[in-house]
PADRENKE-595202 format. One record per residue: x, y, z of N, C-alpha, C in turn. Coordinates in nm, 2 decimals. Layout:
# residues N
{{X,Y,Z},{X,Y,Z},{X,Y,Z}}
...
***
This chain:
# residues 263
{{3.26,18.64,5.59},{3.37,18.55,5.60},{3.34,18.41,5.65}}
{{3.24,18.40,5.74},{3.21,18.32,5.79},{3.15,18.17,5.65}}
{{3.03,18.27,5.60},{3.00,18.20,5.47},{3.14,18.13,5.36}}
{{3.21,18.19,5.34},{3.38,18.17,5.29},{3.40,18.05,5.34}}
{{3.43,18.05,5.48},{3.50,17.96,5.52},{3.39,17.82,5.53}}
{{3.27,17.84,5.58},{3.21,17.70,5.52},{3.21,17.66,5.35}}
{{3.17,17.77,5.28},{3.23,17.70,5.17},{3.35,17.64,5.13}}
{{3.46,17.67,5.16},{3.63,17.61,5.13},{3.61,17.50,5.19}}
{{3.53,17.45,5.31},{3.55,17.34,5.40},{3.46,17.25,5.32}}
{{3.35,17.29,5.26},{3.26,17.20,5.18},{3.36,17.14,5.05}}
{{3.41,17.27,4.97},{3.52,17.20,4.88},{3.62,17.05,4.91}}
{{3.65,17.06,5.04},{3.74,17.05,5.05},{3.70,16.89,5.08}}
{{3.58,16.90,5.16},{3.54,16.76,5.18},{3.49,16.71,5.05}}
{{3.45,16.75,4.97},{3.37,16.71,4.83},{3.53,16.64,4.80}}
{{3.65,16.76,4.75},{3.80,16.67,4.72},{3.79,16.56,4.74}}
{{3.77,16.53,4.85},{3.89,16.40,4.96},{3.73,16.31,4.89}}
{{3.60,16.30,4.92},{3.57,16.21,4.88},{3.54,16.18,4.72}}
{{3.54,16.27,4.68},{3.55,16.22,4.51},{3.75,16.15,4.53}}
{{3.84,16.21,4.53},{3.95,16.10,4.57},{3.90,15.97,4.62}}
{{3.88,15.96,4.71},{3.85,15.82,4.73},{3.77,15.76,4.60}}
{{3.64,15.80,4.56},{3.59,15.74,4.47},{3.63,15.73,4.35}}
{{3.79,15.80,4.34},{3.82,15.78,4.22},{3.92,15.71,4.22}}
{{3.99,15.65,4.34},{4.06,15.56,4.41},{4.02,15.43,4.34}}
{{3.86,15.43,4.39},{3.84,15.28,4.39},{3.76,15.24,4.29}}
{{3.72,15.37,4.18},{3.71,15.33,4.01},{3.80,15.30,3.95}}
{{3.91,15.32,3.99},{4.03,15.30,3.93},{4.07,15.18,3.94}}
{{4.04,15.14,4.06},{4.09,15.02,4.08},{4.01,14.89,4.00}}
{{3.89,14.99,4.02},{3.77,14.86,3.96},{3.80,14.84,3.83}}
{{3.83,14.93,3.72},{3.82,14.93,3.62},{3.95,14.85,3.56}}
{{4.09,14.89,3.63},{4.21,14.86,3.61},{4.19,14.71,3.62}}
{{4.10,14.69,3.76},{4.14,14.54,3.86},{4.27,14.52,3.87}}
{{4.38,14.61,3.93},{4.53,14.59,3.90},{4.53,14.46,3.89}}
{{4.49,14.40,3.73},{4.56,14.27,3.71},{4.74,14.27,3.72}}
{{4.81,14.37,3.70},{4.88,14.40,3.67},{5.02,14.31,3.78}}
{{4.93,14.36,3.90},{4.96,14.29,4.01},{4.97,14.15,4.11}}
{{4.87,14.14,4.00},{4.79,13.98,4.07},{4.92,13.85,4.07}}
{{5.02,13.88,4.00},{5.12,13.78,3.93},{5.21,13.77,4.06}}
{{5.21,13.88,4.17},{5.25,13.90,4.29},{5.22,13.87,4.40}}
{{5.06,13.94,4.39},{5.01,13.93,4.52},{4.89,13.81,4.53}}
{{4.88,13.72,4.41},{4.79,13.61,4.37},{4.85,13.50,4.44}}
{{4.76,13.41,4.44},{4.77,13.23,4.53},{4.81,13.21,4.40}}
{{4.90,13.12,4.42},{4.94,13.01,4.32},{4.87,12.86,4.23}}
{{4.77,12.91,4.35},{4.70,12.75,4.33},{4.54,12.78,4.32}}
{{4.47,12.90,4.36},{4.36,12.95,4.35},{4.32,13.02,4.26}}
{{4.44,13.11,4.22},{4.47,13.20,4.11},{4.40,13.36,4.14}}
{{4.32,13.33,4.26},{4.28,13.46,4.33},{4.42,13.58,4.43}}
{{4.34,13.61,4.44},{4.41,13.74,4.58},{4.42,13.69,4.67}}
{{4.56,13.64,4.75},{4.61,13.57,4.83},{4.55,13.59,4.97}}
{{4.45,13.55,5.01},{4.41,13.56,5.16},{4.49,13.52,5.28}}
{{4.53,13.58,5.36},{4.61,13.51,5.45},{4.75,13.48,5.33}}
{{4.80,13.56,5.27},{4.91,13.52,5.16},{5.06,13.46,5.30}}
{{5.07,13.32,5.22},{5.20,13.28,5.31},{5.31,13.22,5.21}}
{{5.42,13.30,5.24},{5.53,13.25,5.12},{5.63,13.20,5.20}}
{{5.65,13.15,5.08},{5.78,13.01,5.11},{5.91,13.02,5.06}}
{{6.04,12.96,5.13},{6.15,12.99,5.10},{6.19,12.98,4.91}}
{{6.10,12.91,4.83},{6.13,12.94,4.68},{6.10,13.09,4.62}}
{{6.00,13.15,4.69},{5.97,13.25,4.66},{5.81,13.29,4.65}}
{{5.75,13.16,4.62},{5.60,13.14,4.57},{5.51,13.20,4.65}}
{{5.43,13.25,4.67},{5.28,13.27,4.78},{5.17,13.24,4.77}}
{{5.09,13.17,4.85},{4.97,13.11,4.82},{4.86,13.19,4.95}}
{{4.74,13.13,4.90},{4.66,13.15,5.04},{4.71,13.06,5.17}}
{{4.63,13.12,5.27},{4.75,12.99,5.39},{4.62,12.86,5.35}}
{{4.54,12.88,5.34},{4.41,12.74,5.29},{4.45,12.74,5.20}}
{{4.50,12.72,5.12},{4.55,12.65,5.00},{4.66,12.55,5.01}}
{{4.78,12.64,5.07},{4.91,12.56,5.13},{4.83,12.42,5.24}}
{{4.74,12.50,5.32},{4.72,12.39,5.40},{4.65,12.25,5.32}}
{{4.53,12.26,5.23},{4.48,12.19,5.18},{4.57,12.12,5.11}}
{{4.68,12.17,5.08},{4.78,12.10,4.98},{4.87,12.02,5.06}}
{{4.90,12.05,5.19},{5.00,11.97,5.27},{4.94,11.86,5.30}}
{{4.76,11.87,5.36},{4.74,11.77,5.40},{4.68,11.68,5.30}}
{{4.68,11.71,5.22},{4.65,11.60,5.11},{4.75,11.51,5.01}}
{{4.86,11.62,5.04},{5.02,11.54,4.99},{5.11,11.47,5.11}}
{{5.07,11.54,5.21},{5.18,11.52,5.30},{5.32,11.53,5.33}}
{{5.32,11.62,5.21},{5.44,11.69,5.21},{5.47,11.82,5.16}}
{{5.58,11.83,5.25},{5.63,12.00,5.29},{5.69,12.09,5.18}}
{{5.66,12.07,5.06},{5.71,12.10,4.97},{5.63,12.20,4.85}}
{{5.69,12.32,4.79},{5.61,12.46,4.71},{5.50,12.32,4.62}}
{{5.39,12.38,4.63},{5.26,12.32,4.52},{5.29,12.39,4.40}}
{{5.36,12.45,4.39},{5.41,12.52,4.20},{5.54,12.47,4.19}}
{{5.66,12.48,4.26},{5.77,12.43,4.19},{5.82,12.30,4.24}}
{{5.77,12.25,4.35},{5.81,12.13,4.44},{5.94,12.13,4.53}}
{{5.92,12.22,4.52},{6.06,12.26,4.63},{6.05,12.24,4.77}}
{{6.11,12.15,4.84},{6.11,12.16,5.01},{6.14,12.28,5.10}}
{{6.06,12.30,5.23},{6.04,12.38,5.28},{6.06,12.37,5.38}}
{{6.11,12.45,5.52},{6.17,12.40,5.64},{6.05,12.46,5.75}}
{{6.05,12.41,5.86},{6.01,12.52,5.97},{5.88,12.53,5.98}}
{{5.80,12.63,5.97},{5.67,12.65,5.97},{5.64,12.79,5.89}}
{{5.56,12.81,5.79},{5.55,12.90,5.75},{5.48,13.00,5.81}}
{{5.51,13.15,5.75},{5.46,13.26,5.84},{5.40,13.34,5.71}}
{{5.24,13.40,5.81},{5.19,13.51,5.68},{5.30,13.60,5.65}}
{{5.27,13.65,5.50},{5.38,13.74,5.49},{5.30,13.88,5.50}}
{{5.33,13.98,5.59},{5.28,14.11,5.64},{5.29,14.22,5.50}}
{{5.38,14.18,5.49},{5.38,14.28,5.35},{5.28,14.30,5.23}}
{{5.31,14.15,5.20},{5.22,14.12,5.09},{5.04,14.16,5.15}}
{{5.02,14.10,5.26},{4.90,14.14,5.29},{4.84,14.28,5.32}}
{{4.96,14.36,5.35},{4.96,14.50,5.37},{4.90,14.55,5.24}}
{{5.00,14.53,5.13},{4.97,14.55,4.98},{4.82,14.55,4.91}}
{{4.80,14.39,4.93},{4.72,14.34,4.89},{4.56,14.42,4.95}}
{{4.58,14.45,5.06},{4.48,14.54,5.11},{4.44,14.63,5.06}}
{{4.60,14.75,5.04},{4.53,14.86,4.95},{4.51,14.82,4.80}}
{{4.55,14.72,4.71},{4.54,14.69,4.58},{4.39,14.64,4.59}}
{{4.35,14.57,4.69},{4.20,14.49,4.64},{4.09,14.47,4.76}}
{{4.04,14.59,4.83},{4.01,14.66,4.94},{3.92,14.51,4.99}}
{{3.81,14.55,4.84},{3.69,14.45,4.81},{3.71,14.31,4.78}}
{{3.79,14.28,4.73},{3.77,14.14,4.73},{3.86,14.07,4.87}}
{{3.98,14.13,4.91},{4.02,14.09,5.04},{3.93,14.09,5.15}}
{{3.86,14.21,5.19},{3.76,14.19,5.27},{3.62,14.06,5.24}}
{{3.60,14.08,5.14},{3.50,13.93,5.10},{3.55,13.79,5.12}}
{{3.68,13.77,5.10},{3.76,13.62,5.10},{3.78,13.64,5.23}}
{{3.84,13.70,5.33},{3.87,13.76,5.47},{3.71,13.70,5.53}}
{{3.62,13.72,5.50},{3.49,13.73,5.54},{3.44,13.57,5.54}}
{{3.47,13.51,5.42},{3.40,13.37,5.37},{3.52,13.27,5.48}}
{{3.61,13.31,5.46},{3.73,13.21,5.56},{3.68,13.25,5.70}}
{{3.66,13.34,5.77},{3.59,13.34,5.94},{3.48,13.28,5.93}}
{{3.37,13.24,5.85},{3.28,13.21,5.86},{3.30,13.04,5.82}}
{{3.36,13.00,5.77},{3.40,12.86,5.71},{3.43,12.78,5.83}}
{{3.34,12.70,5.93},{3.39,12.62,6.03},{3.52,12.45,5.95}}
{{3.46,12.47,5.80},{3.59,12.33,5.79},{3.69,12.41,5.74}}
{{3.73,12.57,5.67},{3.87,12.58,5.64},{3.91,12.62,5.76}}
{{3.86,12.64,5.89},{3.93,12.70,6.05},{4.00,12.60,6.07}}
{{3.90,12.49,6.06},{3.96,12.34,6.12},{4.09,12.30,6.04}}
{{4.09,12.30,5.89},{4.19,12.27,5.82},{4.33,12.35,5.85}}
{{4.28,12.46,5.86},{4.43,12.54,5.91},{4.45,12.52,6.07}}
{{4.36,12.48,6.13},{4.40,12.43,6.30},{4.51,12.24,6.24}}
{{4.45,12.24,6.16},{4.53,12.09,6.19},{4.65,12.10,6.11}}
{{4.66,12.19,6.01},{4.76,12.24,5.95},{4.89,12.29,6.03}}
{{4.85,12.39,6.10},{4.94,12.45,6.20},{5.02,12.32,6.29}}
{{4.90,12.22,6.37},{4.93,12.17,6.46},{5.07,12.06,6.42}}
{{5.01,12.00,6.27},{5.06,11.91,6.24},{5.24,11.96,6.19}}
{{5.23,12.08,6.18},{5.36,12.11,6.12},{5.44,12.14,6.26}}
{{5.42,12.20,6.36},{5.49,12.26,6.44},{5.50,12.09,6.53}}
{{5.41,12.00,6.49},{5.49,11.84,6.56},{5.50,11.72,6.51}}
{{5.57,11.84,6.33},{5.59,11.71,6.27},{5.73,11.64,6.30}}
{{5.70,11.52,6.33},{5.83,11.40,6.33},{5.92,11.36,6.24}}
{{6.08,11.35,6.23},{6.09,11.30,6.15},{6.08,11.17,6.12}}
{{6.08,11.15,5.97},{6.04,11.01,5.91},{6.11,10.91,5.92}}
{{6.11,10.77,5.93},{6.14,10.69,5.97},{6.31,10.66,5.92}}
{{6.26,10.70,5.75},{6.44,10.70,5.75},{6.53,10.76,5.77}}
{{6.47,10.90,5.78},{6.57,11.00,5.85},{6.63,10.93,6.03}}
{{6.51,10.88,6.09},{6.53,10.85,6.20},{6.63,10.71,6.20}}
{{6.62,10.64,6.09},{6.70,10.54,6.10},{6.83,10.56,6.03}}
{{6.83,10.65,5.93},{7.01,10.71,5.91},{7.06,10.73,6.03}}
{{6.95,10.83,6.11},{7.08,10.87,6.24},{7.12,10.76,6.34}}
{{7.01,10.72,6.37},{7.06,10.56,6.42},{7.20,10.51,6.35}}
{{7.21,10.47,6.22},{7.27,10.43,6.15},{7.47,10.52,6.17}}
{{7.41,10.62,6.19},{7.55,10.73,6.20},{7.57,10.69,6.35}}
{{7.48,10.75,6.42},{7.55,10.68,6.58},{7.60,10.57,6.60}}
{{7.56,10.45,6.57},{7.63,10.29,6.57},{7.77,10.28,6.49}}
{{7.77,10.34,6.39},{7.88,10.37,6.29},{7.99,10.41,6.37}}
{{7.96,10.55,6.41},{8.06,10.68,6.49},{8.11,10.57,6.67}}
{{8.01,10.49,6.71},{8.03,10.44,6.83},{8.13,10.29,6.80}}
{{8.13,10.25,6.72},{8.17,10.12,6.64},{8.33,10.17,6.65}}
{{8.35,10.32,6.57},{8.46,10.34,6.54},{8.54,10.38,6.60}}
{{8.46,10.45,6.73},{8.54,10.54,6.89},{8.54,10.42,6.96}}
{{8.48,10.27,6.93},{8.55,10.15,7.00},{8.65,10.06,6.95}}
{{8.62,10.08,6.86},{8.79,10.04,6.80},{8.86,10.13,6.81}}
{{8.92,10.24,6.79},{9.02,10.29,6.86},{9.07,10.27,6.94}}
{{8.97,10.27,7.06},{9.01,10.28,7.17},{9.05,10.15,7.19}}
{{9.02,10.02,7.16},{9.07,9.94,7.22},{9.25,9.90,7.16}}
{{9.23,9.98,7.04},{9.34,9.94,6.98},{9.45,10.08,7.06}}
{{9.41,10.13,7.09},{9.52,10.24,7.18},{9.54,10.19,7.31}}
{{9.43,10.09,7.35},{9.42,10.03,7.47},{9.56,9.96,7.49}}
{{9.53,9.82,7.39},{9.63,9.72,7.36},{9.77,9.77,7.34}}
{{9.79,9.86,7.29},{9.90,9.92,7.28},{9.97,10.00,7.37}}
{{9.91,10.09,7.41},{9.91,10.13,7.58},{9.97,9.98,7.67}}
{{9.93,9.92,7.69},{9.91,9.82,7.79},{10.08,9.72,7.73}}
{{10.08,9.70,7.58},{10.18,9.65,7.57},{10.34,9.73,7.57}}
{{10.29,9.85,7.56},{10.44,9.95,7.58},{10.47,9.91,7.73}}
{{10.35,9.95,7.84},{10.39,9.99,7.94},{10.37,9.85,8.01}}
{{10.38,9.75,8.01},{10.33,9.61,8.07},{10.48,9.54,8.11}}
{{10.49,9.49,8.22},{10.60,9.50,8.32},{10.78,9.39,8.18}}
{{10.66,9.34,8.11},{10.77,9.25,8.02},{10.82,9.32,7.91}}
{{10.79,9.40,7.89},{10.79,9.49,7.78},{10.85,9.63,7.77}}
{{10.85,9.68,7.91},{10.93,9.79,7.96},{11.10,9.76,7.95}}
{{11.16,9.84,7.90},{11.31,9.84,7.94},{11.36,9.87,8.06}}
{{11.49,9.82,8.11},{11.53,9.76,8.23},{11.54,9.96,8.27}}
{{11.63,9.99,8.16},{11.69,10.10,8.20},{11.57,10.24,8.24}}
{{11.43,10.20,8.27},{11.35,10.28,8.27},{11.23,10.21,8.39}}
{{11.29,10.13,8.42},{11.24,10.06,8.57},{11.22,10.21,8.65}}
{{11.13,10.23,8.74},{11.16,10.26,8.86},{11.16,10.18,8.98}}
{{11.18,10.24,9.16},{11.22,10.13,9.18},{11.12,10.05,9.22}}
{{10.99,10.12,9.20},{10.86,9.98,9.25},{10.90,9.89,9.12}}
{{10.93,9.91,9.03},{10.96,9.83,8.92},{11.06,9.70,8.95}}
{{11.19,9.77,9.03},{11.30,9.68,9.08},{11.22,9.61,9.23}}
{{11.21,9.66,9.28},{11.09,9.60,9.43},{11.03,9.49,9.36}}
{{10.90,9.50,9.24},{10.89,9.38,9.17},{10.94,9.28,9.13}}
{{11.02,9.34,9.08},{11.14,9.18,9.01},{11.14,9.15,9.11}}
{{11.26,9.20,9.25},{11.32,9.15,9.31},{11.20,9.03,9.39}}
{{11.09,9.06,9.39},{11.00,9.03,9.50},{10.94,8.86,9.39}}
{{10.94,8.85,9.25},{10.90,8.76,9.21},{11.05,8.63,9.21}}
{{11.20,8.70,9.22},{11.29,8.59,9.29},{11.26,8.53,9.38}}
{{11.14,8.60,9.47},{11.09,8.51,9.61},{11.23,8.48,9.70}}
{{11.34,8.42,9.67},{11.46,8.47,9.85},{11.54,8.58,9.87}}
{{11.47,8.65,9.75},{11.55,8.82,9.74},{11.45,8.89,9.88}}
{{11.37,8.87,9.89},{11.30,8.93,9.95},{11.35,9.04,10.05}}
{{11.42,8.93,10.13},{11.47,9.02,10.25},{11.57,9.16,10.24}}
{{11.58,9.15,10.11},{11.67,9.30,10.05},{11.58,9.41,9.95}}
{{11.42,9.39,9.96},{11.35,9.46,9.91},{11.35,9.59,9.99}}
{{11.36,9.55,10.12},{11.35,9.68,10.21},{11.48,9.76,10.19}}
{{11.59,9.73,10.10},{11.69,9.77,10.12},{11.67,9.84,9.98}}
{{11.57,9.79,9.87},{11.56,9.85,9.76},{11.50,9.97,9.76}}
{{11.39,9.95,9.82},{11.31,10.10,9.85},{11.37,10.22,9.91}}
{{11.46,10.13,10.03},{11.51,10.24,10.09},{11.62,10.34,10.02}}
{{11.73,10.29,9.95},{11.83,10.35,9.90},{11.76,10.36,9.74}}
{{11.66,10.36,9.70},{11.56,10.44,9.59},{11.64,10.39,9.47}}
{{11.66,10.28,9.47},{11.75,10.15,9.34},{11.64,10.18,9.22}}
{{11.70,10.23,9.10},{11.59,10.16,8.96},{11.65,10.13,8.91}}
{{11.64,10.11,8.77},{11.66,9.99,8.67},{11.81,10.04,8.60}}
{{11.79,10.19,8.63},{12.02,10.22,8.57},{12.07,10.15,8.71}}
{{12.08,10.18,8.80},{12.12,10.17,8.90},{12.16,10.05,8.90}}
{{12.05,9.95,8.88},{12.07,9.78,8.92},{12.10,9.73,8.80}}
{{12.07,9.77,8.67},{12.21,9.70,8.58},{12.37,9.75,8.59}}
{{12.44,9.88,8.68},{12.54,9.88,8.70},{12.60,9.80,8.82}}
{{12.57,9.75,8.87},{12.56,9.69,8.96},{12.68,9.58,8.96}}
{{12.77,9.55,9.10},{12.86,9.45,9.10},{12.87,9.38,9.23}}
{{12.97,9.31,9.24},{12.99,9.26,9.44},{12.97,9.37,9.47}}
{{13.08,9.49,9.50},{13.04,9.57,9.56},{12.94,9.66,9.59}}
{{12.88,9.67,9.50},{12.71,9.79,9.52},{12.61,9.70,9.56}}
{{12.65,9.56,9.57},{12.55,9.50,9.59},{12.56,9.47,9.74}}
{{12.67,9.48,9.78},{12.73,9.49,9.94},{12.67,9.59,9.98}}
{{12.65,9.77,9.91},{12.65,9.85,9.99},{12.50,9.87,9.99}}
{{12.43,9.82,9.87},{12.29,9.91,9.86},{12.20,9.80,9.87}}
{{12.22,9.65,9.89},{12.14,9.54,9.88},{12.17,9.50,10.06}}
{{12.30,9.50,10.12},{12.37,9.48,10.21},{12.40,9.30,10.17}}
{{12.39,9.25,10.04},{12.44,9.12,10.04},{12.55,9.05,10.06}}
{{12.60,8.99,10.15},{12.71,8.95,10.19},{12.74,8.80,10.16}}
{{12.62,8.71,10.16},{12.64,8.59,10.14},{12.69,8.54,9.96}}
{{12.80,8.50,9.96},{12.88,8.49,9.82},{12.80,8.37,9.73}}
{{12.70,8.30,9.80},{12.59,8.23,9.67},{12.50,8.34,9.66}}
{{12.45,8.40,9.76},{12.37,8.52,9.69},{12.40,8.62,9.62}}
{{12.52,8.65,9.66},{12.56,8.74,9.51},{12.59,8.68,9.37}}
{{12.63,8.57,9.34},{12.66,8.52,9.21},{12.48,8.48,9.16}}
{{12.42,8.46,9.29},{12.29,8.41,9.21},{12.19,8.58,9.13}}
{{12.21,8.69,9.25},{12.16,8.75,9.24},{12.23,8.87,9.11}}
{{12.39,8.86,9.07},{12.47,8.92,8.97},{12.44,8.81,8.85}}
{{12.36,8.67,8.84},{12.35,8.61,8.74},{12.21,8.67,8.66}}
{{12.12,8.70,8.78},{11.96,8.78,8.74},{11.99,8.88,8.67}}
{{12.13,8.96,8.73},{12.11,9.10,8.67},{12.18,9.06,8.56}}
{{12.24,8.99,8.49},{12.32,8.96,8.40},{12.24,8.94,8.29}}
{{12.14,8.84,8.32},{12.04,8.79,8.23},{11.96,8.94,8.17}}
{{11.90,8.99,8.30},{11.87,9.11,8.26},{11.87,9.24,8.15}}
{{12.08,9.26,8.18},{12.13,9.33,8.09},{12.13,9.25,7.92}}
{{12.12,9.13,7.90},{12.11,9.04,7.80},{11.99,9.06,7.72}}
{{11.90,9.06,7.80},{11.75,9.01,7.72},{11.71,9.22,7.73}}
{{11.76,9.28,7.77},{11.68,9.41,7.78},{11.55,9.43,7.83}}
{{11.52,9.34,7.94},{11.35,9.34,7.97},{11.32,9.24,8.09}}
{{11.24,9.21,8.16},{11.20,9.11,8.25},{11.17,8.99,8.23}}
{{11.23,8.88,8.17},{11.14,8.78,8.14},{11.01,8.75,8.23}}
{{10.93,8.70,8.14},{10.79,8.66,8.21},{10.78,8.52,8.32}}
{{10.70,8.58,8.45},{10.71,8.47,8.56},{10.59,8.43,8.53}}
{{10.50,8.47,8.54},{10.31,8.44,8.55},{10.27,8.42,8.41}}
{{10.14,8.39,8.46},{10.03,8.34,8.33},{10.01,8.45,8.23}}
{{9.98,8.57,8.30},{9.96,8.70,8.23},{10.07,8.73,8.16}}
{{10.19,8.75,8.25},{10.29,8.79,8.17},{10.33,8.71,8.06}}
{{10.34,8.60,8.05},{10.34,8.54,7.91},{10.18,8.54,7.84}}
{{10.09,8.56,7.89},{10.00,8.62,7.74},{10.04,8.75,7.69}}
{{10.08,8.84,7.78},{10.11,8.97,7.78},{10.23,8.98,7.66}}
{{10.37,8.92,7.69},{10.46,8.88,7.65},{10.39,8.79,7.47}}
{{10.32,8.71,7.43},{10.31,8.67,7.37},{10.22,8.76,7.23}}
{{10.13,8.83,7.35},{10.08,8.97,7.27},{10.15,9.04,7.22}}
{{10.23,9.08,7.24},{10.34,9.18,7.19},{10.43,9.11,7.11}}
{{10.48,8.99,7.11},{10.55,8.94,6.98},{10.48,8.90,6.87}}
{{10.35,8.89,6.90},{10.26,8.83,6.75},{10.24,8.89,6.66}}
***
C-alpha cells in the first residue's frame, strides 16, 4: 500500500508540473497577442509596466506617461490628447492581469526599470512635479480677474443701497408723521429759543402725529407754552411743517442731503 500511495503522489506531482509547463507553452506560443490591445503601453507598444490609466481610458507604462509629461509639459492622454486631473495612479488590476498573461516579460521590464538609475529619477520628478503643480498664469489671472469683478460689484451695491438707505431715512427726508420724539427734540432744538420746552418734549413722549395735531391748547398742556408770541411763532413751525410734509433743511449737510435726494 505503502508503494501505492508514493506512486499516486508521484502522479500527481508530475500533473501539477506538466500544468504549469503547459501553462506557459501556451502562453509562449499564443503570446496572448490577443490581449496586448488592453494590457499594452500606448506609446511603447509593449506590456504595460507599472501600467497607469487615465480618465480617457488609455494605459501606458508609468515611464512613458512620465517621459511624455516632461517633455510636453502637459497633463494631457499621449494617444487622444485629452486632459487629465489629479495625479495618476497604477492601475492594480491591469497589473494583476498582466502578471499572469506575461509572467516573463513583466518580470524582465520590472527588472530593467529597478536597475535604470535615469528612468527612477524621471518618475521621481514626475511624481514630484505633478503633486506641486501650479496653476498657470492665466488660470491664475482669470481668478484674479473674477475676484476684482465680484468685489467691484458687491461695491456698487452697496454703496447704492447705502445712498438710499441714508436718503429714505435722513432727517429731511423722513415724514413728519413718523418722527419719533428724539426726532421732535431735534427740530425743536435747531429753533434754538424752543429749547427750554425740549424737556417738556421728552418728557410727555411728543412725536411727529402728536405735534402736527397740535393747537394753543396742547401746546399749553404738553409744551407748557404760555407766552402768546411763542405760540403763534411756534403754531407757524408747525404749520409750515404740516405744508411741506418734512423738515426743511437748517445745516450744510442737510441741504447736500436734501439736494441728493431731489436730483
Amino acid at each position: 500500500m505503502d508503494g501505492e500511495d508514493l506512486a499516486n503522489n508521484d502522479r500527481e506531482e508530475i500533473t501539477h508540473e506538466e500544468k504549469e509547463i503547459a501553462h506557459e507553452e501556451f502562453l509562449e506560443q499564443n503570446d496572448s497577442d490577443e490581449f496586448l490591445d488592453e494590457f499594452g503601453c500606448s506609446v511603447c507598444l509593449l506590456v504595460a509596466v507599472q501600467p497607469t490609466s487615465l480618465t480617457c481610458g488609455h494605459t501606458f507604462c508609468r515611464i512613458c506617461l512620465a517621459k511624455w509629461y516632461l517633455t510636453s509639459k502637459k497633463k494631457q492622454c499621449p494617444l487622444c490628447g485629452q486632459a487629465y486631473q489629479g495625479h495618476p495612479q497604477i492601475n492594480i488590476h491591469i497589473k494583476n492581469m498582466s502578471a499572469r498573461l506575461y509572467p516573463k516579460q513583466m518580470k524582465e521590464r520590472e527588472k530593467l526599470l529597478e536597475l535604470s538609475l535615469e528612468d527612477k529619477t524621471i518618475l521621481q520628478r514626475f511624481d514630484k512635479e505633478i503633486l506641486n503643480k501650479r496653476p498657470d498664469r492665466k488660470t491664475v489671472g482669470a481668478f484674479c480677474l473674477g475676484i476684482t469683478l465680484t468685489l467691484l460689484v458687491f461695491t456698487s451695491a452697496y454703496l447704492t443701497w447705502f445712498w438710499q438707505f441714508s436718503d429714505i431715512h435722513s432727517f429731511t427726508a423722513k415724514p413728519v408723521q413718523f418722527w419719533k420724539p428724539s426726532d421732535v427734540k431735534d427740530w425743536l432744538d435747531d429753533l434754538s429759543w424752543t429749547t427750554e420746552y425740549i424737556h417738556n418734549d421728552i418728557q410727555n413722549n411728543i412725536d411727529g402725529n402728536i405735534l402736527l395735531a397740535m393747537d394753543e391748547l396742547s401746546l399749553l398742556q404738553h409744551f407748557n407754552v404760555s407766552e402768546p408770541l411763542y405760540q403763534k411763532a411756534l403754531l407757524s413751525a408747525i404749520s409750515k411743517l404740516k405744508e411741506q410734509g418734512v423738515k426743511m433743511p437748517s445745516t450744510l449737510w442737510e441741504y447736500t442731503a436734501d439736494d441728493m435726494n431731489t436730483s
